[in-house]
MOPAC internal coordinates of N, CA, C and O (Angstrom, degrees):
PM7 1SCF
backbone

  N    0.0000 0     0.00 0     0.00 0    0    0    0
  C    1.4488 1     0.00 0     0.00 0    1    0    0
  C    1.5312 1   111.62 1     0.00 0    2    1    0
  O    1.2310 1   117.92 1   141.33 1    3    2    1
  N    1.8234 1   121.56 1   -38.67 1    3    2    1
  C    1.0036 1    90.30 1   164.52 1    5    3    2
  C    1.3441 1   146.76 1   -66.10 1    6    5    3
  O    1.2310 1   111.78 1   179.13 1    7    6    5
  N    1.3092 1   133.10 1    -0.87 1    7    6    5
  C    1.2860 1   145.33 1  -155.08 1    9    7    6
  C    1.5548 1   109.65 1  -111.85 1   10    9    7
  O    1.2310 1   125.28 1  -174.66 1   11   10    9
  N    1.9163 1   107.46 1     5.34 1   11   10    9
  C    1.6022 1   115.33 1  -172.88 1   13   11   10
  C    1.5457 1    81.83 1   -95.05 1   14   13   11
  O    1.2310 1   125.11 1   -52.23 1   15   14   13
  N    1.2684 1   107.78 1   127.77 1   15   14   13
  C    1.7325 1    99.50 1   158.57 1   17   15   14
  C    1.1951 1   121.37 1  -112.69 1   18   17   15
  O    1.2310 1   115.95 1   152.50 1   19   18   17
  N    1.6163 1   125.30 1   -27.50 1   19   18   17
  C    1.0699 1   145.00 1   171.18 1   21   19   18
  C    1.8496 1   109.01 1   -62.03 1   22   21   19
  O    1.2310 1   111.07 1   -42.89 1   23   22   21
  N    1.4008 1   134.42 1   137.11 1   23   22   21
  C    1.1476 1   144.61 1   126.20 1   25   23   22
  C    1.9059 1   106.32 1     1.69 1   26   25   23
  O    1.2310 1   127.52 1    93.94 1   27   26   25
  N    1.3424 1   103.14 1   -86.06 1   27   26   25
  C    1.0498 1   123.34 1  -174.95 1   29   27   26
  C    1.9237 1   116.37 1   -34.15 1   30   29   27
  O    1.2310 1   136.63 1   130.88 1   31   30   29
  N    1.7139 1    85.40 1   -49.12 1   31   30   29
  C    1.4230 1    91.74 1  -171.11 1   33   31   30
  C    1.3959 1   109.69 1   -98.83 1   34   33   31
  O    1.2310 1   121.97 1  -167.63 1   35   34   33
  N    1.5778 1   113.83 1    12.37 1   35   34   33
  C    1.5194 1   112.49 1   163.06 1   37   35   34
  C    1.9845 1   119.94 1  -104.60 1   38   37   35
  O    1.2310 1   131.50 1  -166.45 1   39   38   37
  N    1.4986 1    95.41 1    13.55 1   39   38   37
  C    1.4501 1   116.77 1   167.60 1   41   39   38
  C    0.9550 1   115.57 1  -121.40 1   42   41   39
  O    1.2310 1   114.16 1   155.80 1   43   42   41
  N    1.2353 1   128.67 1   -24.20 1   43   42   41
  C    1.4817 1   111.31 1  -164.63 1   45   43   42
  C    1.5375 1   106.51 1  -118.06 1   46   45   43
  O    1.2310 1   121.50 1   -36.93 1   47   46   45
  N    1.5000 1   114.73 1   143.07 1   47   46   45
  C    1.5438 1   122.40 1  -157.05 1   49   47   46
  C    1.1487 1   124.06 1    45.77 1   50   49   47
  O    1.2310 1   125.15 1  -110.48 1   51   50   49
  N    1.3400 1   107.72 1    69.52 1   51   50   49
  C    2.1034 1   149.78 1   165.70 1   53   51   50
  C    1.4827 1    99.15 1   -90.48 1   54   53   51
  O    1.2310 1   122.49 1   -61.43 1   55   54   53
  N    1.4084 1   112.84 1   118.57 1   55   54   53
  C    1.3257 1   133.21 1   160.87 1   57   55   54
  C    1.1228 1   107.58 1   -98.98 1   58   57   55
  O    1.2310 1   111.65 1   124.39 1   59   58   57
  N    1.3461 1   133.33 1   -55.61 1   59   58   57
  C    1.5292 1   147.41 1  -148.48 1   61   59   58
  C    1.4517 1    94.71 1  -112.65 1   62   61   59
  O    1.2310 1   123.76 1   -56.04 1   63   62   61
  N    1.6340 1   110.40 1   123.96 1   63   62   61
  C    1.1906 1   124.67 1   156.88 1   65   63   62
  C    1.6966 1   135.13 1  -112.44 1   66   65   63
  O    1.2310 1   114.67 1   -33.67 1   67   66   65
  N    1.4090 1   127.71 1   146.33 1   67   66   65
  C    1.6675 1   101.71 1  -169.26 1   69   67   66
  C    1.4276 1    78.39 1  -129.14 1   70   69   67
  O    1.2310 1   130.40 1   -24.08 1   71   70   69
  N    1.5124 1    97.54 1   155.92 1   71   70   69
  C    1.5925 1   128.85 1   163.17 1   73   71   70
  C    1.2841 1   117.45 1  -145.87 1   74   73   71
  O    1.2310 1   117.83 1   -22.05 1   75   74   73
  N    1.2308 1   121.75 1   157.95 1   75   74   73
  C    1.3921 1   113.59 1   170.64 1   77   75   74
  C    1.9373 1   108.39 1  -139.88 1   78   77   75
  O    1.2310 1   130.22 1   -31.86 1   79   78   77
  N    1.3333 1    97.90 1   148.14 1   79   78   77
  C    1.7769 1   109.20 1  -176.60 1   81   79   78
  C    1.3418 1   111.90 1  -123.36 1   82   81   79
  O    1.2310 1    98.39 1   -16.83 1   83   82   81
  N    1.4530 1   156.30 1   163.17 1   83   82   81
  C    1.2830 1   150.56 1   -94.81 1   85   83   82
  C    2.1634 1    79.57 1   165.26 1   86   85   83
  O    1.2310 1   133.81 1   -84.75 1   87   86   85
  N    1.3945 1    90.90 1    95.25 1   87   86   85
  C    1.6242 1   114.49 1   167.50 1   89   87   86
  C    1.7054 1   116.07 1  -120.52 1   90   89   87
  O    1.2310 1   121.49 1   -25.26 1   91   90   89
  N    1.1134 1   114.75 1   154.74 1   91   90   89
  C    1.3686 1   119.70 1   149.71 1   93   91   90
  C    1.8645 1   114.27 1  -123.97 1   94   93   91
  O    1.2310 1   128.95 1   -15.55 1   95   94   93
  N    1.6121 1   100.37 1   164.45 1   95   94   93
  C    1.1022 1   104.67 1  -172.51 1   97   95   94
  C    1.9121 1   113.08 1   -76.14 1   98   97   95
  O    1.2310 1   125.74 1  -168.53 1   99   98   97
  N    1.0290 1   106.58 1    11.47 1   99   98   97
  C    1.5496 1   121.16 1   169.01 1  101   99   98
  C    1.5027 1   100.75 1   -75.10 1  102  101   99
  O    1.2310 1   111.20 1   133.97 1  103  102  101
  N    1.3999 1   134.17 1   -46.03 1  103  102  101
  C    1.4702 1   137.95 1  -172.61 1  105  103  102
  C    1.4533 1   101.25 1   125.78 1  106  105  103
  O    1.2310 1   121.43 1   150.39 1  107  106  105
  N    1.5495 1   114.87 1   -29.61 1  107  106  105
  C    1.6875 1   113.65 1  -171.00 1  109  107  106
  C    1.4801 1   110.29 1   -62.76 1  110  109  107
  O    1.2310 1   119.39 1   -37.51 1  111  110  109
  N    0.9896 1   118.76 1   142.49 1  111  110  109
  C    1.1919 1   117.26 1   173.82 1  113  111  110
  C    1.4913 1   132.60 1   -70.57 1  114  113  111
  O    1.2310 1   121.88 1   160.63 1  115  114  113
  N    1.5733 1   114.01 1   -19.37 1  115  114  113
  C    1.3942 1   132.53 1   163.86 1  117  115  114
  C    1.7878 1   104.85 1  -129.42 1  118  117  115
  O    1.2310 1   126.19 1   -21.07 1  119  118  117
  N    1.5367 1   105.70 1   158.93 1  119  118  117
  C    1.2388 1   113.45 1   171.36 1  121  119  118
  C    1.8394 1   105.43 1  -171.41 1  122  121  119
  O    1.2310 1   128.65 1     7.60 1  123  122  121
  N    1.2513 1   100.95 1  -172.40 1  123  122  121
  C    1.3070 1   110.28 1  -173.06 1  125  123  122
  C    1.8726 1    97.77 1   -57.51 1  126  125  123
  O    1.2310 1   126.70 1   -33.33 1  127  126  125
  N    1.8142 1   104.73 1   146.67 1  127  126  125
  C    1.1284 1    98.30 1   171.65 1  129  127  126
  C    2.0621 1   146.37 1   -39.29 1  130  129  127
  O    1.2310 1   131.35 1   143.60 1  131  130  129
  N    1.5735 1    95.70 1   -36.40 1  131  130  129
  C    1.5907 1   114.45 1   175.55 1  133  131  130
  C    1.6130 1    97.21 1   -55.78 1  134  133  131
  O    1.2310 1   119.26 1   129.46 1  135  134  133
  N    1.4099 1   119.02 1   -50.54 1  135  134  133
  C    1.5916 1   108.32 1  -171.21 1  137  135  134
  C    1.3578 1   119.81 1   -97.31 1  138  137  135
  O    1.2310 1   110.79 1  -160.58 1  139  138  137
  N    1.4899 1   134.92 1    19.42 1  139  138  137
  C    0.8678 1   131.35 1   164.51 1  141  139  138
  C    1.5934 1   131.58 1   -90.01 1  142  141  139
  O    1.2310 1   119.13 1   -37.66 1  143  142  141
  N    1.4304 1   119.27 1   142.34 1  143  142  141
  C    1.1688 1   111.00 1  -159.99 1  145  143  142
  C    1.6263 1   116.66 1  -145.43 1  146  145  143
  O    1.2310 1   107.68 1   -55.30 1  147  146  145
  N    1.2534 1   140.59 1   124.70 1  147  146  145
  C    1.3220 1   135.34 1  -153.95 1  149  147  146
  C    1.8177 1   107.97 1   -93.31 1  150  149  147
  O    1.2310 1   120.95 1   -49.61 1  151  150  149
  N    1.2418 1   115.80 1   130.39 1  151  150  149
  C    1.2324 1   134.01 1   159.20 1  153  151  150
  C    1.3867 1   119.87 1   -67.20 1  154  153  151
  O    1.2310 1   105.17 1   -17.28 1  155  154  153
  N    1.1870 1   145.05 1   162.72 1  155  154  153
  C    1.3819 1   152.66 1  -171.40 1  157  155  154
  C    1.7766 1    97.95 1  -170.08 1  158  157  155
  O    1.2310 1   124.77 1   -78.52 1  159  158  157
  N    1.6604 1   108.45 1   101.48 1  159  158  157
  C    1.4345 1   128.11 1  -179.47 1  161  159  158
  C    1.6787 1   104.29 1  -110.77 1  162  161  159
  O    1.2310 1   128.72 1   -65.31 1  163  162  161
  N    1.0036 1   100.81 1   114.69 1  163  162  161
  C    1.8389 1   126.26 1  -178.80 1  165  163  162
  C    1.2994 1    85.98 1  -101.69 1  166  165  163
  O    1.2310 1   120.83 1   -50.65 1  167  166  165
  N    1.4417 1   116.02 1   129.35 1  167  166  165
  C    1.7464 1   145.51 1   171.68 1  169  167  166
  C    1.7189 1   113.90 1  -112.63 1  170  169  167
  O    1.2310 1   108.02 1   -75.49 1  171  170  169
  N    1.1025 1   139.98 1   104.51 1  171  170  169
  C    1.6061 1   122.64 1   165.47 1  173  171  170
  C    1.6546 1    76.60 1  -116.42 1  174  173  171
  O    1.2310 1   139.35 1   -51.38 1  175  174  173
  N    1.7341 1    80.08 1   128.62 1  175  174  173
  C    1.3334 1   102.82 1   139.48 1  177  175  174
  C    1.7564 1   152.53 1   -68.92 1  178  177  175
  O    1.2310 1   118.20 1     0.91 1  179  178  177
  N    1.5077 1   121.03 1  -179.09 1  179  178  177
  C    1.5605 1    95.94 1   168.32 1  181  179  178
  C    1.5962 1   107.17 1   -99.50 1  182  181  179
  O    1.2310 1   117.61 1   163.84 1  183  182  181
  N    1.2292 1   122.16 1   -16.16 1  183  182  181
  C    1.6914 1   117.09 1  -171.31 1  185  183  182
  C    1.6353 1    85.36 1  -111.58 1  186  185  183
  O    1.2310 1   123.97 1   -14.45 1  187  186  185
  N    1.3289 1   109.99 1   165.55 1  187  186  185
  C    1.6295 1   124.18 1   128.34 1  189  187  186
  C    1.1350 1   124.49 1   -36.01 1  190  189  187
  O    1.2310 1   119.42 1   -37.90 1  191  190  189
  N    1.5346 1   118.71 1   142.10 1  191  190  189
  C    1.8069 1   124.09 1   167.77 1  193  191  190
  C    1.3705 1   104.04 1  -109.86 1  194  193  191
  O    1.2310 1   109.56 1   -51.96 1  195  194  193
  N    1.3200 1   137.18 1   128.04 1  195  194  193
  C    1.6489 1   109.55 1    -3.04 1  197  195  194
  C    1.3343 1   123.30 1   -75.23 1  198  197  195
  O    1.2310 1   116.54 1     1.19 1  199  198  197
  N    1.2867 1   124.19 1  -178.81 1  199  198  197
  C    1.2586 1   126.89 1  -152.00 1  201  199  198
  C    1.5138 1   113.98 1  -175.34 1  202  201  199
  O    1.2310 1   119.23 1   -32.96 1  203  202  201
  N    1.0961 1   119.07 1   147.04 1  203  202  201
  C    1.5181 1   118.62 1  -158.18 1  205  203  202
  C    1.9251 1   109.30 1   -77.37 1  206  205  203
  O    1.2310 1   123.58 1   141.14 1  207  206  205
  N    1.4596 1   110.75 1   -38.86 1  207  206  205
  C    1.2811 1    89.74 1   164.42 1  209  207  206
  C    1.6501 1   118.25 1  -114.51 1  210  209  207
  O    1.2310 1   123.44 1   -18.20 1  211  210  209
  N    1.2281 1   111.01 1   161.80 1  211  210  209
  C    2.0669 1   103.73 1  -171.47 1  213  211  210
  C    1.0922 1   111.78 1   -34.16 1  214  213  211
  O    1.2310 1   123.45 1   125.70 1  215  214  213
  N    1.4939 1   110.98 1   -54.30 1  215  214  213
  C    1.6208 1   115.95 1  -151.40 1  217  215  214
  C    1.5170 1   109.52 1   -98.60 1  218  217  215
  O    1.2310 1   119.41 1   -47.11 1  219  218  217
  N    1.5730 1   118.72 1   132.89 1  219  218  217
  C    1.4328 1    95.86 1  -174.66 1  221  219  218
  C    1.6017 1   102.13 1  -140.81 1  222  221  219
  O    1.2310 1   122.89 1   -69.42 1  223  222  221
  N    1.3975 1   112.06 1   110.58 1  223  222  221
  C    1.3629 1    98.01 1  -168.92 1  225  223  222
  C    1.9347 1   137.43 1   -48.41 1  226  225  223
  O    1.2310 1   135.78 1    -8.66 1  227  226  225
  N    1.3640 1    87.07 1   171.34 1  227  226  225
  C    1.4089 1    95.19 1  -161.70 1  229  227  226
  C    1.7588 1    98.06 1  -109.73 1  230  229  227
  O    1.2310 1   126.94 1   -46.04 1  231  230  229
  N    1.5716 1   104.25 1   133.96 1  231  230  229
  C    1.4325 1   112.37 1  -161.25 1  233  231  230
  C    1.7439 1   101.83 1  -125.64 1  234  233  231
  O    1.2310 1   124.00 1   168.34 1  235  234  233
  N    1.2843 1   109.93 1   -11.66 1  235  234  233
  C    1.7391 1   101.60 1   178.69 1  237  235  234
  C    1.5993 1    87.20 1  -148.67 1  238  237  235
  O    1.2310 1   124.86 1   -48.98 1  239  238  237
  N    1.7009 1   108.28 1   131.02 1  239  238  237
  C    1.9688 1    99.93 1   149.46 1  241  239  238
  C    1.5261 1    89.50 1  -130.57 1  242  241  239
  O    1.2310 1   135.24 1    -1.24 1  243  242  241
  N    1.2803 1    88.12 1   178.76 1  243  242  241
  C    1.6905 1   108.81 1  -177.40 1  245  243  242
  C    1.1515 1   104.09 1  -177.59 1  246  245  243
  O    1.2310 1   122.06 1   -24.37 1  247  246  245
  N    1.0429 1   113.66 1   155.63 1  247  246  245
  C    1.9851 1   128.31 1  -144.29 1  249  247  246
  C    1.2819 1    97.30 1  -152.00 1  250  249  247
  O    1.2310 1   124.94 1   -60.41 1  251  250  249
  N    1.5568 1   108.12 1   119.59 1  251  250  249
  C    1.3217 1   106.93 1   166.35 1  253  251  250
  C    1.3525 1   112.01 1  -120.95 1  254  253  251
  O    1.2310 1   115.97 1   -22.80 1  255  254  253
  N    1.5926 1   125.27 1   157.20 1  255  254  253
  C    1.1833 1   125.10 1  -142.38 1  257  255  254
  C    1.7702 1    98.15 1  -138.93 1  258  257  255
  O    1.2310 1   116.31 1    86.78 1  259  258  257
  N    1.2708 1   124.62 1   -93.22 1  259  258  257
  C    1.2018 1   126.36 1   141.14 1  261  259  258
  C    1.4787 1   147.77 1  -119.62 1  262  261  259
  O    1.2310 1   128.58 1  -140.70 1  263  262  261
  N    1.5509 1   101.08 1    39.30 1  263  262  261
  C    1.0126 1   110.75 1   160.43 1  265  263  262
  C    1.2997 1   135.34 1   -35.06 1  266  265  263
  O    1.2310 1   130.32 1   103.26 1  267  266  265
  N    1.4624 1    97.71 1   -76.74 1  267  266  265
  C    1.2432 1   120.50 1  -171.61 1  269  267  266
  C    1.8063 1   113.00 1   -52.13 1  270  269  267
  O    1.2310 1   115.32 1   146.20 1  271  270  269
  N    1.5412 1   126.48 1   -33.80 1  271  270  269
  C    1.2634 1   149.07 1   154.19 1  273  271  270
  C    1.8684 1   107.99 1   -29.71 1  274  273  271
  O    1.2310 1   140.66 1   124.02 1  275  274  273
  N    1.2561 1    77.51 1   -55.98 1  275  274  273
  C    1.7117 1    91.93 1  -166.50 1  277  275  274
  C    1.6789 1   116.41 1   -84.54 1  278  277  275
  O    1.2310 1   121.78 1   156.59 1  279  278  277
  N    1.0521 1   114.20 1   -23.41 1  279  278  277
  C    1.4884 1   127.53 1   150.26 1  281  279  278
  C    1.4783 1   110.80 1   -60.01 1  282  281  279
  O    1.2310 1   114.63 1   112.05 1  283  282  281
  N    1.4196 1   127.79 1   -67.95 1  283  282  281
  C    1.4386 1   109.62 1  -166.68 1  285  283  282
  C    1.2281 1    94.38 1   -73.99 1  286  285  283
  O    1.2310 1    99.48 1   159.42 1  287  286  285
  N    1.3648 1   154.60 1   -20.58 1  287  286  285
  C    1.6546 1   146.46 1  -177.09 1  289  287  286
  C    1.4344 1   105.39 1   -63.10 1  290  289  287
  O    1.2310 1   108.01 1   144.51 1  291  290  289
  N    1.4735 1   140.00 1   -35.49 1  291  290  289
  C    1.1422 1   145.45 1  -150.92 1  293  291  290
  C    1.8379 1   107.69 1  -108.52 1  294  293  291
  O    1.2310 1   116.70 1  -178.17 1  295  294  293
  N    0.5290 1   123.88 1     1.83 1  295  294  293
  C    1.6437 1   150.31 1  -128.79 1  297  295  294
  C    2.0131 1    75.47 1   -99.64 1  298  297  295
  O    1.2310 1   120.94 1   -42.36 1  299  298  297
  N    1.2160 1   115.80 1   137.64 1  299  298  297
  C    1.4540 1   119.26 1   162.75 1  301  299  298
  C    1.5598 1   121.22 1   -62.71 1  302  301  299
  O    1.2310 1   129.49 1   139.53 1  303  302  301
  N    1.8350 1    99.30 1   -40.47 1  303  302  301
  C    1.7515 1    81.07 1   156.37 1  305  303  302
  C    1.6664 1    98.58 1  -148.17 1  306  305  303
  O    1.2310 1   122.63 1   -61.59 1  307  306  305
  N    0.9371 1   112.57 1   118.41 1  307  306  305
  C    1.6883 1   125.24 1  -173.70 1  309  307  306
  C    1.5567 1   124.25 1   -53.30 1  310  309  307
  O    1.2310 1   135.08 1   -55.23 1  311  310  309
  N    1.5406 1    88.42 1   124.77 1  311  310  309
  C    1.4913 1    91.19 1  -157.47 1  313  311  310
  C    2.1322 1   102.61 1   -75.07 1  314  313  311
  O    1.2310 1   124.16 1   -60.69 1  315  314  313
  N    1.0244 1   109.62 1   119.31 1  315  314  313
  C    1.8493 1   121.34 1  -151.51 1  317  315  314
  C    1.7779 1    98.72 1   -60.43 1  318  317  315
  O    1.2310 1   130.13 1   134.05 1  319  318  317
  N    1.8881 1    98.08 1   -45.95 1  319  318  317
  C    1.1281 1   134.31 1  -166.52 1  321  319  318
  C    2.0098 1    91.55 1   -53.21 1  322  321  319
  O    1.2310 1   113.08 1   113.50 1  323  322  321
  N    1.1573 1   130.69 1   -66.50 1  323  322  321
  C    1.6435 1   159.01 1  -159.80 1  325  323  322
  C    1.9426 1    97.51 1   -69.21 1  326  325  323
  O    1.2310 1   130.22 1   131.17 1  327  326  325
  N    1.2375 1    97.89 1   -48.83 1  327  326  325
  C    1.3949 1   107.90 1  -154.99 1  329  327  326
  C    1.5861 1    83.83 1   -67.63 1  330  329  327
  O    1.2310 1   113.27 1   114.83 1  331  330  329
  N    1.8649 1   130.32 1   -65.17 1  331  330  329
  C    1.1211 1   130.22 1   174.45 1  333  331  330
  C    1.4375 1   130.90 1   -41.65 1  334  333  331
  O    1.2310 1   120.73 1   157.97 1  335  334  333
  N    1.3008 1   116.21 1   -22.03 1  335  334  333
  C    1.2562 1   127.43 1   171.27 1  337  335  334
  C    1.6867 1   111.22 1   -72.19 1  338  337  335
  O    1.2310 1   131.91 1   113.27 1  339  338  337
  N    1.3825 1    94.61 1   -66.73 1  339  338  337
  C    1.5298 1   102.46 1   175.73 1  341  339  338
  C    1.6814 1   113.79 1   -50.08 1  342  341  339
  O    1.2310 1   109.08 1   153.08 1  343  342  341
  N    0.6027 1   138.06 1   -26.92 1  343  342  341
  C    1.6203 1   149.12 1  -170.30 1  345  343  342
  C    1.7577 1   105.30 1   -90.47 1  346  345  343
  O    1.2310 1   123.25 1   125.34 1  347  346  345
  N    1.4552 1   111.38 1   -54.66 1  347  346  345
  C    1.5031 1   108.87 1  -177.58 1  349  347  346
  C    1.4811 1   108.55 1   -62.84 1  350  349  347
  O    1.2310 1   128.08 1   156.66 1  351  350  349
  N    1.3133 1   102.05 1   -23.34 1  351  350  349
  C    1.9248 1   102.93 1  -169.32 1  353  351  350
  C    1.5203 1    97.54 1   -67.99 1  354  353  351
  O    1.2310 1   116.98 1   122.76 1  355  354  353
  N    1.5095 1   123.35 1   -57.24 1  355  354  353
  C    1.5536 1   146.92 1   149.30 1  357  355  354
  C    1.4433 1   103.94 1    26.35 1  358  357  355
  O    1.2310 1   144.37 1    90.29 1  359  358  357
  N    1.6544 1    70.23 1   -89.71 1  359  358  357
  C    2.2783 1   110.37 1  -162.94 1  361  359  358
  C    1.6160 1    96.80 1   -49.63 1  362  361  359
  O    1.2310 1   125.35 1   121.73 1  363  362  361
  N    1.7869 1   107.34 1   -58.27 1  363  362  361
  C    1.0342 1   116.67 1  -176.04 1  365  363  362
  C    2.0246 1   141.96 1   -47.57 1  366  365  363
  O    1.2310 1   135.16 1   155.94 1  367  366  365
  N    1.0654 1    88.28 1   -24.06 1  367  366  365
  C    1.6298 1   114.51 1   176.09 1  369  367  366
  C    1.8372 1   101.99 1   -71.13 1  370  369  367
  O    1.2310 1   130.34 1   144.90 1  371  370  369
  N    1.6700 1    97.66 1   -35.10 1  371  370  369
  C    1.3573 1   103.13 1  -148.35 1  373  371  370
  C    1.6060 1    86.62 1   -86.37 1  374  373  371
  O    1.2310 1   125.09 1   123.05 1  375  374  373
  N    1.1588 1   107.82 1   -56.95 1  375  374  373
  C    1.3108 1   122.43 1  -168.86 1  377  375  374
  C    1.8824 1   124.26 1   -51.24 1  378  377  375
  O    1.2310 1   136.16 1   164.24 1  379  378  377
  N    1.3499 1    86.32 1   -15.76 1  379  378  377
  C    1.6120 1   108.42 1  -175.92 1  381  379  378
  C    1.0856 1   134.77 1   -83.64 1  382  381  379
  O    1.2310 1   130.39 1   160.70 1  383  382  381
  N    1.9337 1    97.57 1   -19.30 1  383  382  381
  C    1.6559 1   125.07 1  -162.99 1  385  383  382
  C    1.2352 1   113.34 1   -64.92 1  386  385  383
  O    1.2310 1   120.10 1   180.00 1  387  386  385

């Protein structure tokens, strides 16, 4: 992605898609702020998007949860820039509900 500079070439021929959904460890999908917690679902597909028919199966997901949290927390010296990012996305999920 870094090397798309164009519009064009930052849409066109997408394998990998991200979304994210708002779970708690209760199973509910929403709850009071303390137990809510954000998902991060990575999609590669098998073709490129676009693509000749709608649906195009899905060949890798992976879900990240708090990994990524716990990586920049552990970090010898924490990147301030990463940590704020990760955190606003956080608040933000919550804050949105």
């Amino acid at each position: 992605m870094k090397d798309r500079l164009t519009n064009f070439e930052k849409n066109f021929n997408l394998r990998r898609f991200m979304y994210t959904t708002p779970f708690t460890k209760s199973g509910r999908p929403r709850g009071e702020l303390n137990e809510q917690y954000k998902r991060k679902t990575i999609l590669t597909t098998m073709h490129s998007f676009p693509y000749i028919k709608t649906r195009i199966n899905v060949i890798q997901k992976e879900e990240k949860k708090t990994r990524e949290l716990a990586v920049a927390t552990h970090r010898e010296q924490p990147d301030a820039k990463m940590l704020q990012m990760l955190l606003q996305g956080s608040v933000g999920a919550t804050v949105n509900q």
